[in-house]
Rosetta silent file (secondary structure, phi, psi, omega in degrees, C-alpha in Angstrom):
SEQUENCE: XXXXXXXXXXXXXXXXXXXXXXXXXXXXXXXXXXXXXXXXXXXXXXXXXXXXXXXXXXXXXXXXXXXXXXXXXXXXXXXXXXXXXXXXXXXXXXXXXXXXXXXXXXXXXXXXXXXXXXXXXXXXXXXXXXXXXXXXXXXXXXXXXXXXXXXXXXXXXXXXXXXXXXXXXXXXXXXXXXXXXXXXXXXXXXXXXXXXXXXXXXXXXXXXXXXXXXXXXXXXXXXXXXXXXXXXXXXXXXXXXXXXXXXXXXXXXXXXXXXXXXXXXXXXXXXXXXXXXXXXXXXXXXXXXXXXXXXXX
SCORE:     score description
SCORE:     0.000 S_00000001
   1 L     0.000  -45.678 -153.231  -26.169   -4.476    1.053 S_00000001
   2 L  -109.661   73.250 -148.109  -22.500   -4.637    1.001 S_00000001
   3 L  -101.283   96.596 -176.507  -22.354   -6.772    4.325 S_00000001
   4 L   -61.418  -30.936  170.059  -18.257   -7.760    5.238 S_00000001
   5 L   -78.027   28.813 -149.413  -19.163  -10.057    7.412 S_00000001
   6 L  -114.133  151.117 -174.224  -20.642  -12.640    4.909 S_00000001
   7 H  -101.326   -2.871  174.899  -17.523  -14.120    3.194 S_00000001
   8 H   -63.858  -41.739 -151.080  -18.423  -14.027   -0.418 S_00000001
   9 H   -91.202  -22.889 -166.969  -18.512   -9.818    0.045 S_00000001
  10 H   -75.498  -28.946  167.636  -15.148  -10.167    1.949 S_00000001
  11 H   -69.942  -21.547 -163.490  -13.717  -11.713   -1.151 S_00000001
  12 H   -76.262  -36.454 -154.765  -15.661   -9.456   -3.800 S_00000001
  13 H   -95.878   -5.845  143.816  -13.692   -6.551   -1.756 S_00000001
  14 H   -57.415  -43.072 -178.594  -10.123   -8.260   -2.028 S_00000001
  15 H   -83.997  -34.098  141.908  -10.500   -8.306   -5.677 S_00000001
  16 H    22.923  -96.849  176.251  -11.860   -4.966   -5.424 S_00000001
  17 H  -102.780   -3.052  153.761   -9.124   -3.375   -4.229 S_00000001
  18 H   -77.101  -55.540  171.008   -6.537   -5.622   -5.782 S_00000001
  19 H   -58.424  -10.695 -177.936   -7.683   -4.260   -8.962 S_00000001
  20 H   -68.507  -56.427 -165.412   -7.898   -0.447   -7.732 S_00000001
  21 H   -40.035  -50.674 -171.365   -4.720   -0.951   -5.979 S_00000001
  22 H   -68.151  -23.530  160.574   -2.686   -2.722   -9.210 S_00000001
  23 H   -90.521    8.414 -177.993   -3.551    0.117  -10.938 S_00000001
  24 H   -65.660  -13.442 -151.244   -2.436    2.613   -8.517 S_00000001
  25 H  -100.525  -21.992 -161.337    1.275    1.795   -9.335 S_00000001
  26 H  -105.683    6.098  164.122    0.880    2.762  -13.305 S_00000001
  27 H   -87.580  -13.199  164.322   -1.416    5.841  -12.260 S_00000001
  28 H   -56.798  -27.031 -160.762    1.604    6.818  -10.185 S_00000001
  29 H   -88.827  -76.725  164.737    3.842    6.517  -13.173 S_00000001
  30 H     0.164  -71.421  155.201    1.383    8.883  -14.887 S_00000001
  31 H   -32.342  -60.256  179.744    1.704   11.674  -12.380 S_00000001
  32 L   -69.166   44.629  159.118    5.549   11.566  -12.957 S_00000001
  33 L  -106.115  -25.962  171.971    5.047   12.277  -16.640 S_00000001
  34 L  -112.951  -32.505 -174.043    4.526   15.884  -15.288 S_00000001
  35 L  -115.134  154.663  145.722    4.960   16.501  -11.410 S_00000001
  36 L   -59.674  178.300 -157.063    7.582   15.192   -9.247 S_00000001
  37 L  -105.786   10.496  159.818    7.245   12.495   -7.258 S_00000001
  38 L   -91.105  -45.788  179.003    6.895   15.208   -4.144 S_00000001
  39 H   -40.989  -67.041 -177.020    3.806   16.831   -6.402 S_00000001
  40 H   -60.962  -69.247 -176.936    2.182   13.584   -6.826 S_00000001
  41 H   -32.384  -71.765 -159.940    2.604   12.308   -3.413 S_00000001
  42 H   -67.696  -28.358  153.038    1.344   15.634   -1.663 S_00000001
  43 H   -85.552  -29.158 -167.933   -1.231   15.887   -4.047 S_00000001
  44 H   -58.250  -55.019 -160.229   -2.481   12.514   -3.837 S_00000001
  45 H   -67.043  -25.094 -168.953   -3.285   13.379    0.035 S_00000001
  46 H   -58.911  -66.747  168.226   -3.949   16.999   -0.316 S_00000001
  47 H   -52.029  -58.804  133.449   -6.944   15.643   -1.944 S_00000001
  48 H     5.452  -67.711 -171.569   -7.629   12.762   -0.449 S_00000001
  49 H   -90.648   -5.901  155.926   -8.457   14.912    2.670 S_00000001
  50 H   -91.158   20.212  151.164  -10.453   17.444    0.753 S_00000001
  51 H   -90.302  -30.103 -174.373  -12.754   14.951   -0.355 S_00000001
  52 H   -88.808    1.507  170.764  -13.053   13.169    2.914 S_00000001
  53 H   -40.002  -57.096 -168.240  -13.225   17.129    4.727 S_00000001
  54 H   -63.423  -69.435 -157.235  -17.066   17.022    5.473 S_00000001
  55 H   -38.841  -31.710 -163.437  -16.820   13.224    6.821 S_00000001
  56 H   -85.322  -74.915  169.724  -13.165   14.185    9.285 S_00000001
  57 H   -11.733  -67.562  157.802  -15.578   17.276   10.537 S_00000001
  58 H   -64.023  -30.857  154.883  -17.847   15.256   11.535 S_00000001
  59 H   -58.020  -15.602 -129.739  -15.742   12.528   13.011 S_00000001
  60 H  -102.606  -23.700  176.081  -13.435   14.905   14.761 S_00000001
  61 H   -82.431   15.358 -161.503  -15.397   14.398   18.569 S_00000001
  62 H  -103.006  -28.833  173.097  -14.335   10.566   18.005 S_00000001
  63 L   -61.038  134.587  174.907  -10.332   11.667   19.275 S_00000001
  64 L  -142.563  175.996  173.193   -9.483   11.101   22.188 S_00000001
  65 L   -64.201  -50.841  157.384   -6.408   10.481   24.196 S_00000001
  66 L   -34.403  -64.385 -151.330   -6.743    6.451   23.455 S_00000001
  67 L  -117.842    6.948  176.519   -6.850    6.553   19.923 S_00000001
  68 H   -66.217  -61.708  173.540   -5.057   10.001   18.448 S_00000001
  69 H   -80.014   12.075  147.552   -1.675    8.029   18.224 S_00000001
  70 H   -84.335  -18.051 -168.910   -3.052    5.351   16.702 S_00000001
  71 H   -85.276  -60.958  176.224   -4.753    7.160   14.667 S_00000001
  72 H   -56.648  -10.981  175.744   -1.611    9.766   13.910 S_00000001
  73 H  -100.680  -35.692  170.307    0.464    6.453   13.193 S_00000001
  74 H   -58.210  -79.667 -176.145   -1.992    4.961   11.000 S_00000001
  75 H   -38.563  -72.277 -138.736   -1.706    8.817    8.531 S_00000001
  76 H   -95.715  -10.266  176.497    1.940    9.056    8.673 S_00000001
  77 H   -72.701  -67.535  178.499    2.573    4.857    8.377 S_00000001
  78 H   -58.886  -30.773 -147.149   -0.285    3.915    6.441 S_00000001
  79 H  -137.411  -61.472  179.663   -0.529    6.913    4.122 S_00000001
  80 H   -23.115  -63.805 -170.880    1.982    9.524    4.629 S_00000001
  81 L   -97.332  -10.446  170.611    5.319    8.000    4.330 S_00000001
  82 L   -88.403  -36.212  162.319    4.322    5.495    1.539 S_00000001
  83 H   -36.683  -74.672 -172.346    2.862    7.948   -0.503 S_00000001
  84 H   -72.307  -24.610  176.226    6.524    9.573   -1.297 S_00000001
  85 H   -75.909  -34.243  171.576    8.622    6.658   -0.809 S_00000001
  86 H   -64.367  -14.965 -172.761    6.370    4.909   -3.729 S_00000001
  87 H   -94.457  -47.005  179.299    6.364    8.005   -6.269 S_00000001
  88 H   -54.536  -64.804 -179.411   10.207    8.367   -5.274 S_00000001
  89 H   -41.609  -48.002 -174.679   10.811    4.586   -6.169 S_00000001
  90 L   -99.452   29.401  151.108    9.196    4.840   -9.696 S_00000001
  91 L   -98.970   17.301  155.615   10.852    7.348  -10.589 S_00000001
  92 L  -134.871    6.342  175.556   13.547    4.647  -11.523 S_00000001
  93 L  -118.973  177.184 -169.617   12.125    1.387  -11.339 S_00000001
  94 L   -60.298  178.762 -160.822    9.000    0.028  -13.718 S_00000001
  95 L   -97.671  -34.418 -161.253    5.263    0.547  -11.977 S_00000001
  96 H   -71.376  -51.581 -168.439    5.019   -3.611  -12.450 S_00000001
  97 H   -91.099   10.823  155.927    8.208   -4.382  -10.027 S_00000001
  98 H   -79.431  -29.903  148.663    6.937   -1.797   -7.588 S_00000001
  99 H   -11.667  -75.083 -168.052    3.397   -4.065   -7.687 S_00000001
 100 H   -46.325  -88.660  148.512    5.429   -6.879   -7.521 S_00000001
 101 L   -21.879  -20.917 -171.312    7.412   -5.887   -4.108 S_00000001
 102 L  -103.055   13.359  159.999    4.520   -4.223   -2.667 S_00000001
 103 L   -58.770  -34.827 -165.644    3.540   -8.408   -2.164 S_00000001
 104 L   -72.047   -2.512 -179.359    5.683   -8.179    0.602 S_00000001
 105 H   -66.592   -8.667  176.252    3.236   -6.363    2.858 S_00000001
 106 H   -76.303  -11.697  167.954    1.786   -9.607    4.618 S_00000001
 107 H   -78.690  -80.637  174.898    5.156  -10.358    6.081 S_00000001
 108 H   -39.300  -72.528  166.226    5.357   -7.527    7.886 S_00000001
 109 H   -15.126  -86.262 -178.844    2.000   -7.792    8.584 S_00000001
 110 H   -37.255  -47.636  166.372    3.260  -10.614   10.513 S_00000001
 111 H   -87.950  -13.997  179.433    6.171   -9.725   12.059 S_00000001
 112 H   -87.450    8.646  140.968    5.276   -6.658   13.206 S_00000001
 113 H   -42.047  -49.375  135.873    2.365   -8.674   14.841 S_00000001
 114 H     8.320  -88.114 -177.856    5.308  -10.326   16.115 S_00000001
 115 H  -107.627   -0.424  168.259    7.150   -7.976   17.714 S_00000001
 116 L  -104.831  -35.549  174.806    4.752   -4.810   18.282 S_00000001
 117 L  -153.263   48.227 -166.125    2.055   -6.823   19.789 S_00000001
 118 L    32.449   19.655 -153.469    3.240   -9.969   20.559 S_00000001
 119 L   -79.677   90.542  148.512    0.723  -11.853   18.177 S_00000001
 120 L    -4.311  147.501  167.300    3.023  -15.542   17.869 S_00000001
 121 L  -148.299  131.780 -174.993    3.237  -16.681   14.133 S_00000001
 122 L   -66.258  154.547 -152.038    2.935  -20.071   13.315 S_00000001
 123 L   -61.255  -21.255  174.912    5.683  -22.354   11.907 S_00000001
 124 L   -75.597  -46.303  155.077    4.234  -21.852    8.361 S_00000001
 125 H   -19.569  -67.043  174.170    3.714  -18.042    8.796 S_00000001
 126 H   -75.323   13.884  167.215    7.631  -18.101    9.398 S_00000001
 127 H   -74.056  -62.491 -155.589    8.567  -20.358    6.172 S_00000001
 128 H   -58.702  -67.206  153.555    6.567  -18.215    4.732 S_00000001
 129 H   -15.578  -61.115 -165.355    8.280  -14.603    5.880 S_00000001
 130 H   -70.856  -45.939  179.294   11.895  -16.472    5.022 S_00000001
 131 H   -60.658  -26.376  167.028   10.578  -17.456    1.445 S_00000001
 132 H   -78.080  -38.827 -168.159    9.152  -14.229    0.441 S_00000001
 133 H   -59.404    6.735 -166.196   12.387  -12.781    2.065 S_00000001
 134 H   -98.032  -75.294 -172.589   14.088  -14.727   -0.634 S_00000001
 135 H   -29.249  -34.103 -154.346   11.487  -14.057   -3.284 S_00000001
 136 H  -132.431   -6.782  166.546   12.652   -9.778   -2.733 S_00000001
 137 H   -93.581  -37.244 -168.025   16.393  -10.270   -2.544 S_00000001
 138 H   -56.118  -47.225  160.337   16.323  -11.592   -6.160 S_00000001
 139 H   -66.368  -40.916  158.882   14.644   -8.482   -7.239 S_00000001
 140 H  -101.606   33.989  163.450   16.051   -6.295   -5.591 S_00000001
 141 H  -115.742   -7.652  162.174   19.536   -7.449   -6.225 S_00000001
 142 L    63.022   53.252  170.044   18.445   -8.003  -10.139 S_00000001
 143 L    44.934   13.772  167.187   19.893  -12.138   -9.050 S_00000001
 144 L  -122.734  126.094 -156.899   23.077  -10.932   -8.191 S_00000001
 145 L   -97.175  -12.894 -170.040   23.771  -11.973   -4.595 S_00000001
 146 L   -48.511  -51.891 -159.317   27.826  -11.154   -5.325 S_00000001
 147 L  -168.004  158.167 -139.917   27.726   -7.691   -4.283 S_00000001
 148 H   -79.474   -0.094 -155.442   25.872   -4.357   -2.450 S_00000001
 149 H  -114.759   27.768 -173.284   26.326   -2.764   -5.285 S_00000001
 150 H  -124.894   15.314 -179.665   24.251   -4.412   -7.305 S_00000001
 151 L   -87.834  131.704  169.576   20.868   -3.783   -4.853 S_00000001
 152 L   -66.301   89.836  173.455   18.086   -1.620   -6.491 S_00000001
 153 L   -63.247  -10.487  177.847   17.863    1.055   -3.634 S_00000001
 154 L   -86.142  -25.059 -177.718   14.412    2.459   -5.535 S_00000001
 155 L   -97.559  -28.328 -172.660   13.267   -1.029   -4.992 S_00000001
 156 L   -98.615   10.543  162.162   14.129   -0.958   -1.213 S_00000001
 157 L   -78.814  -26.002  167.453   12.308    2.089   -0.817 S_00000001
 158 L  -106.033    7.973  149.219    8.628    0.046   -1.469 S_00000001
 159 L   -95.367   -2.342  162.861   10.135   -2.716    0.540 S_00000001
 160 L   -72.526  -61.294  170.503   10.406    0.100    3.365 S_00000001
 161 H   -35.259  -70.106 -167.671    7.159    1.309    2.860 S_00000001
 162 H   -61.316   12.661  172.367    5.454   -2.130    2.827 S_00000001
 163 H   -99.643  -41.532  167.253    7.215   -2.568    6.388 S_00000001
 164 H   -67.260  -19.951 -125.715    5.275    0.945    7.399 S_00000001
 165 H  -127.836  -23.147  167.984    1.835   -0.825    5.369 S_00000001
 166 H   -74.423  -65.132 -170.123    2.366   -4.165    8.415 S_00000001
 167 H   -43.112  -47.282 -177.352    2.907   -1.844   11.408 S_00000001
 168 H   -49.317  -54.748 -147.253   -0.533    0.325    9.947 S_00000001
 169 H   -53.506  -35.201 -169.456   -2.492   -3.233    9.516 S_00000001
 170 H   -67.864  -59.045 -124.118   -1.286   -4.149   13.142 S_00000001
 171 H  -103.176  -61.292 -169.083   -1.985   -0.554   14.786 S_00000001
 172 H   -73.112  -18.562  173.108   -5.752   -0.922   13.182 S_00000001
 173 H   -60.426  -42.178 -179.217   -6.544   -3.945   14.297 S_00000001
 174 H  -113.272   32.211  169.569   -5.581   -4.010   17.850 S_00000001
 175 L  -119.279  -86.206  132.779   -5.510   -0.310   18.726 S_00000001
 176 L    -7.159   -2.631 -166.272   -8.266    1.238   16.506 S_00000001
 177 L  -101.368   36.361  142.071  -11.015   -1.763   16.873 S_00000001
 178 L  -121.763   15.178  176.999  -13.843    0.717   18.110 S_00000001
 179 L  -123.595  121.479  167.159  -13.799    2.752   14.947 S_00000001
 180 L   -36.505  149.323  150.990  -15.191    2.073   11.780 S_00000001
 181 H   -45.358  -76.923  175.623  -13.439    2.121    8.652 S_00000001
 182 H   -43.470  -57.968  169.058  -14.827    5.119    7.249 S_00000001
 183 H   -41.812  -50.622 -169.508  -13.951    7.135   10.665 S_00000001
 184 H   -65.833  -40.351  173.103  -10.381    6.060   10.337 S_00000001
 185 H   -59.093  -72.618 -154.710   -9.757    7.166    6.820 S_00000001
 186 H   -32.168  -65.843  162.088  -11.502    9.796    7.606 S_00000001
 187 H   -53.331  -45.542  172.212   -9.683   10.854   10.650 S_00000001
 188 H   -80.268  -25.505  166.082   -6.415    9.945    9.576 S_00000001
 189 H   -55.164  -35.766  167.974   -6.431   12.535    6.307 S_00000001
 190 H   -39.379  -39.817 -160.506   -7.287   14.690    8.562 S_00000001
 191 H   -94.888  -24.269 -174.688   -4.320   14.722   10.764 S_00000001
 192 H  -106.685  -31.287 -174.603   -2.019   14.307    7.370 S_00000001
 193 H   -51.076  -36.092  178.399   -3.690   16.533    4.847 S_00000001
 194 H   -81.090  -18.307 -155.390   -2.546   19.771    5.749 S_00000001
 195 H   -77.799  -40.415  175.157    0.808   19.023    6.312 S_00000001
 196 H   -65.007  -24.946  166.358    0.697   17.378    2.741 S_00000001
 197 H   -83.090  -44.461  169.667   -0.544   21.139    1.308 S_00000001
 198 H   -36.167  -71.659  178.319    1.933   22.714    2.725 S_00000001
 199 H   -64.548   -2.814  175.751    4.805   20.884    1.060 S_00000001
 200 H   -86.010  -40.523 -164.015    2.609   20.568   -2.464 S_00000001
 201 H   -63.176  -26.657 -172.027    2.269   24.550   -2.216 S_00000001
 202 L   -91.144    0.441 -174.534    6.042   24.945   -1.597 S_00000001
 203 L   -99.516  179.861  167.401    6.897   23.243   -4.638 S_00000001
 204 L   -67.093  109.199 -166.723    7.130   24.650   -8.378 S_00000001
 205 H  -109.985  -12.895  161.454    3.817   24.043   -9.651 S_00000001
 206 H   -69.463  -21.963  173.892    4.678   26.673  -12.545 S_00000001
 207 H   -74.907  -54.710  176.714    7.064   24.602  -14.247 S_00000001
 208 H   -25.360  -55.151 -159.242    4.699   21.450  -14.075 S_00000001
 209 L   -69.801   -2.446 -177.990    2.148   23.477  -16.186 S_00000001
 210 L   -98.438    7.768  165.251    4.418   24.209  -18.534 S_00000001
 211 L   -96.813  149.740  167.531    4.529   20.550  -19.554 S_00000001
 212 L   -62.491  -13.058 -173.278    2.447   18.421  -22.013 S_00000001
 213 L  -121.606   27.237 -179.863    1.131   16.245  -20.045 S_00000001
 214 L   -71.626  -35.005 -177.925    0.137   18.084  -16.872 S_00000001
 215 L   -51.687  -57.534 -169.809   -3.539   17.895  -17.409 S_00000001
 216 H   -60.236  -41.951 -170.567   -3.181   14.019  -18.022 S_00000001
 217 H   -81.555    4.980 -175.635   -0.858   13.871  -14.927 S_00000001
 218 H   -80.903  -75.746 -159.487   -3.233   15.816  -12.601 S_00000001
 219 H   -54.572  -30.342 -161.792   -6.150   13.890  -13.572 S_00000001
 220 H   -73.529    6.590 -149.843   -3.921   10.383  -13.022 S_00000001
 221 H  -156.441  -53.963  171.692   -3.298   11.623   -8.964 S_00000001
 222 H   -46.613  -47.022  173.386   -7.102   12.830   -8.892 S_00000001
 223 H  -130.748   33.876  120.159   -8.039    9.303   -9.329 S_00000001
 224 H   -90.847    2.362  126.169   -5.542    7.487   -7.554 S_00000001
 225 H   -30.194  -65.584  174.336   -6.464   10.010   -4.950 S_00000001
 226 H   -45.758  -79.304 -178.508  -10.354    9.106   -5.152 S_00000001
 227 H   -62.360  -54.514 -169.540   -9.848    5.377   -5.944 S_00000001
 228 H   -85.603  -15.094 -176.328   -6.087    4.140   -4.485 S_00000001
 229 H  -124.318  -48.548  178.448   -6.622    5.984   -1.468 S_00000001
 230 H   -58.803  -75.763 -123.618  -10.625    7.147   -0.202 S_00000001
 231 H   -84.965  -68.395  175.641  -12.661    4.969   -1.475 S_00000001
 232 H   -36.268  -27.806 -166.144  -10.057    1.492   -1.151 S_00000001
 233 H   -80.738  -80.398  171.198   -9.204    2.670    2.335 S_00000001
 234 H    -0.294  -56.091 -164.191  -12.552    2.772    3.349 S_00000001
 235 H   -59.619  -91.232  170.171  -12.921   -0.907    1.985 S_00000001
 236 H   -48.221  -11.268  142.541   -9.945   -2.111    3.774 S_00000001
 237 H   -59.249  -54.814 -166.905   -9.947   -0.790    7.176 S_00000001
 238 H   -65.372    4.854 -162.339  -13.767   -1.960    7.584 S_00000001
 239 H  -123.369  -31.960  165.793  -12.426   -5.865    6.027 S_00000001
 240 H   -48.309  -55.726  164.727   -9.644   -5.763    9.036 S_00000001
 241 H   -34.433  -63.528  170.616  -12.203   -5.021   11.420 S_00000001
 242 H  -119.727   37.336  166.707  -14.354   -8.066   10.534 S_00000001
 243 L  -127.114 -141.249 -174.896  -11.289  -10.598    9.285 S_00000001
 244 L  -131.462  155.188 -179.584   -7.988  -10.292   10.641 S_00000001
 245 H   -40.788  -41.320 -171.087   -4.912   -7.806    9.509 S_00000001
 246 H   -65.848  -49.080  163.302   -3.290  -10.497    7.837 S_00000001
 247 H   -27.894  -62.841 -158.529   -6.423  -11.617    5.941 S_00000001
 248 H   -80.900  -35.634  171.986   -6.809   -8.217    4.486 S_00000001
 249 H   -47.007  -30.658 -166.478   -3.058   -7.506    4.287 S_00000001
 250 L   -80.669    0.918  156.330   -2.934  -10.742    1.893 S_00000001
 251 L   -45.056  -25.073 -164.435   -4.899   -8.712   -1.247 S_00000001
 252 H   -79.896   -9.439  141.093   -1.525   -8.349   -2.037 S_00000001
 253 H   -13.356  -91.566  168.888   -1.847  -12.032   -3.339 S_00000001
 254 H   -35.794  -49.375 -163.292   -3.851  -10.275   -6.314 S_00000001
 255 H   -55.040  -80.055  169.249   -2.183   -7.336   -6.703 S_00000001
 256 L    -2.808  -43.379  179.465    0.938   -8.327   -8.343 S_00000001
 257 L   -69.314  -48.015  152.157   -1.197   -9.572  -11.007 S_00000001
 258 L   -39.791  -36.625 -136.494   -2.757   -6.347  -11.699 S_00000001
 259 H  -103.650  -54.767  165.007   -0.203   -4.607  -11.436 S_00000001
 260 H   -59.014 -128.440  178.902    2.081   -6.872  -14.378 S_00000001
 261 H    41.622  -48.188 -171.698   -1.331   -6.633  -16.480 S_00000001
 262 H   -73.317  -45.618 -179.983   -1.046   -2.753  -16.141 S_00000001
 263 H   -80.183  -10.510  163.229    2.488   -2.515  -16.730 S_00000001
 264 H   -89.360   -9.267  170.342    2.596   -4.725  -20.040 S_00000001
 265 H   -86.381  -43.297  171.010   -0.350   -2.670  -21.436 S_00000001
 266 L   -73.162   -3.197  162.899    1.979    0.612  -20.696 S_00000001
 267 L    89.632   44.421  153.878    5.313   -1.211  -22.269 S_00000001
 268 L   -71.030  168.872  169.545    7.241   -2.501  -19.312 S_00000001
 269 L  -121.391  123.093 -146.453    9.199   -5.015  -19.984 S_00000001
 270 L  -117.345  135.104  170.079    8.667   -7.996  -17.582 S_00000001
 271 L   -79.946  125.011  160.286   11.887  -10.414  -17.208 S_00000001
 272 L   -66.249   24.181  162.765   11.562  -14.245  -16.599 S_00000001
 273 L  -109.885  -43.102  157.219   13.907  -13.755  -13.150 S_00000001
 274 H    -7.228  -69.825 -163.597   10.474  -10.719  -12.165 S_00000001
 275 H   -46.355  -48.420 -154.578    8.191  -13.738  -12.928 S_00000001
 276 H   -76.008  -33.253  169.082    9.978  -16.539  -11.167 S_00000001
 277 H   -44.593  -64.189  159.924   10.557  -13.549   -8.414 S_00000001
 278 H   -68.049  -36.373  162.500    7.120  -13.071   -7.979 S_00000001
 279 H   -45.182  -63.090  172.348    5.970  -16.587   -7.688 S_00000001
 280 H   -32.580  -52.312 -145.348    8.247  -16.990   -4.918 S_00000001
 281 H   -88.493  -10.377  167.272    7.198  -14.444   -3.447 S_00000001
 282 H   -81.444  -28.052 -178.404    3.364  -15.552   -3.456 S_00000001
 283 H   -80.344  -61.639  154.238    4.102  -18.608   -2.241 S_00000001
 284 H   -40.126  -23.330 -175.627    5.553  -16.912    0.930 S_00000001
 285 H   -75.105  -48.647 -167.850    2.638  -14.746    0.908 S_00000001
 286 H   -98.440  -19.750  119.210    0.310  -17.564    1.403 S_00000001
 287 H   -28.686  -46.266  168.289    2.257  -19.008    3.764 S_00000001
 288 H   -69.263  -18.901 -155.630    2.618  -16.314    5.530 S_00000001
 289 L  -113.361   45.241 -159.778   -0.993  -15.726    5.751 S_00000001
 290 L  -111.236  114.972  164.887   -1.827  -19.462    6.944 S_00000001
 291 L   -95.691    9.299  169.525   -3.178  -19.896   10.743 S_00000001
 292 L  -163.319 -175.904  167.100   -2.789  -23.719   10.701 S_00000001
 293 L   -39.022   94.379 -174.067   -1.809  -26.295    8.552 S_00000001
 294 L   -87.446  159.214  179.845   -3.127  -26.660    5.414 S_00000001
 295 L   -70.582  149.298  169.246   -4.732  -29.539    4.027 S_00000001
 296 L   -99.345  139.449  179.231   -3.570  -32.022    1.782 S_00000001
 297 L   -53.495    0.000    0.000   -5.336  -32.904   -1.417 S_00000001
């Protein structure tokens, strides 16, 4: 029914998961209203792999010596290490300019095509890469170029991540291209989930409960578990598979948009130097994501 290689379904599942995704950053924000941003993180995955438990069970004769450290780089790249640096980041900047910033994954996408597996990027690709790299100093220097001490280091924690979220895109495409989508999520929770109970188990989970809003902040990490991580993942490994990393990396086109939408219904406060911030930085995005020229109107 749901066929990716037809291109109308490859588009239905960009918008898809740019809306799951854009709301992933204000269900993060949620989470923090009760847990820490180790709680949320550790739960998001904890879960994550007990819902995907039967499917990893069954998948588990698919490892082999080829694909376990793609597969173990994909968990701790893709999923692991992004998990905590994004819950760490918002717990000082807004959910909208972590959105915003998390545009920057098709760049990476690119270079670490680049320079992990020698995949050449065309002269627009690299416009593109320098203009978003513009587009992310203004935010995370808040437009002042004067001095370090004026860089949002909470903001260069989701421009790390979205540097691990290129290498993953890279790693499934050319490593990983005899496994479904669904195996790879599957597989990779596997390999990260316990590690992720351990460290939720070691934290205080008695103080959390002693807060008003733990129920609410549970449930918000239960379903950006379900939704920002199973069920999107799924989507997106299987849209790499029959487009290209960059294609699928470039949802993050959309996202941004979500992502504002969510955080002005939740009272951020959006800036005109954000806005003009994010334009830039879309405009590098779709550059970056260009394999030839494009035509003129």
């Amino acid at each position: 029914m749901f066929d990716l290689s037809k291109k109308r379904w490859q588009w239905a599942a960009m918008l898809f998961m740019a809306f799951v995704w854009g709301a992933s950053f204000i269900l993060m924000k949620r989470g923090l209203d009760a847990l820490s941003y180790v709680q949320v993180a550790a739960l998001r995955i904890f879960f994550s792999f007990l819902i995907l438990l039967p499917l990893s069970i069954k998948n588990l004769k698919l490892i082999n010596r080829q694909n376990f450290w793609p597969l173990l780089g994909c968990g701790l790249l893709g999923n692991f290490f992004p998990a905590f640096l994004f819950t760490l980041s918002e717990t000082q900047i807004s959910s909208s300019l972590a959105g915003f910033l998390n545009g920057l994954t098709p760049f990476f996408t690119v270079i670490a095509g680049l320079l992990l597996f020698k995949h050449k990027p065309n002269a627009f690709q690299s416009i593109g890469v320098l203009i978003g790299f513009v587009g992310a100093s203004i935010l995370i220097t808040n437009g002042n170029f004067s001095s370090f001490g004026h860089v949002n280091l909470y903001a260069l924690l989701v421009v790390l991540a979205t540097m691990m979220y290129g290498i993953n895109s890279n790693i499934i495409r050319f490593k990983l291209s005899g496994l479904t989508g669904v195996q790879i999520t599957s597989l990779i929770f596997f390999m990260i989930g316990i590690p992720a109970g351990i460290i939720l188990i070691s934290t205080d989970i008695g103080a959390a409960m002693q807060h008003p809003a733990f129920a609410t902040s549970i449930l918000a990490t239960i379903v950006l578990a379900t939704f920002g991580s199973v069920i999107t993942l799924f989507v997106y490994n299987n849209l790499i598979h029959h487009t290209s990393a960059i294609f699928a990396s470039s949802v993050t086109y959309i996202i941004p948009f979500f992502a504002l939408l969510w955080g002005i219904l939740d009272g951020d406060h959006i800036g005109a130097l954000q806005i003009v911030s994010l334009v830039i930085i879309l405009i590098g995005v779709y550059l970056s994501s260009l394999r030839r020229k494009p035509k003129l109107l």
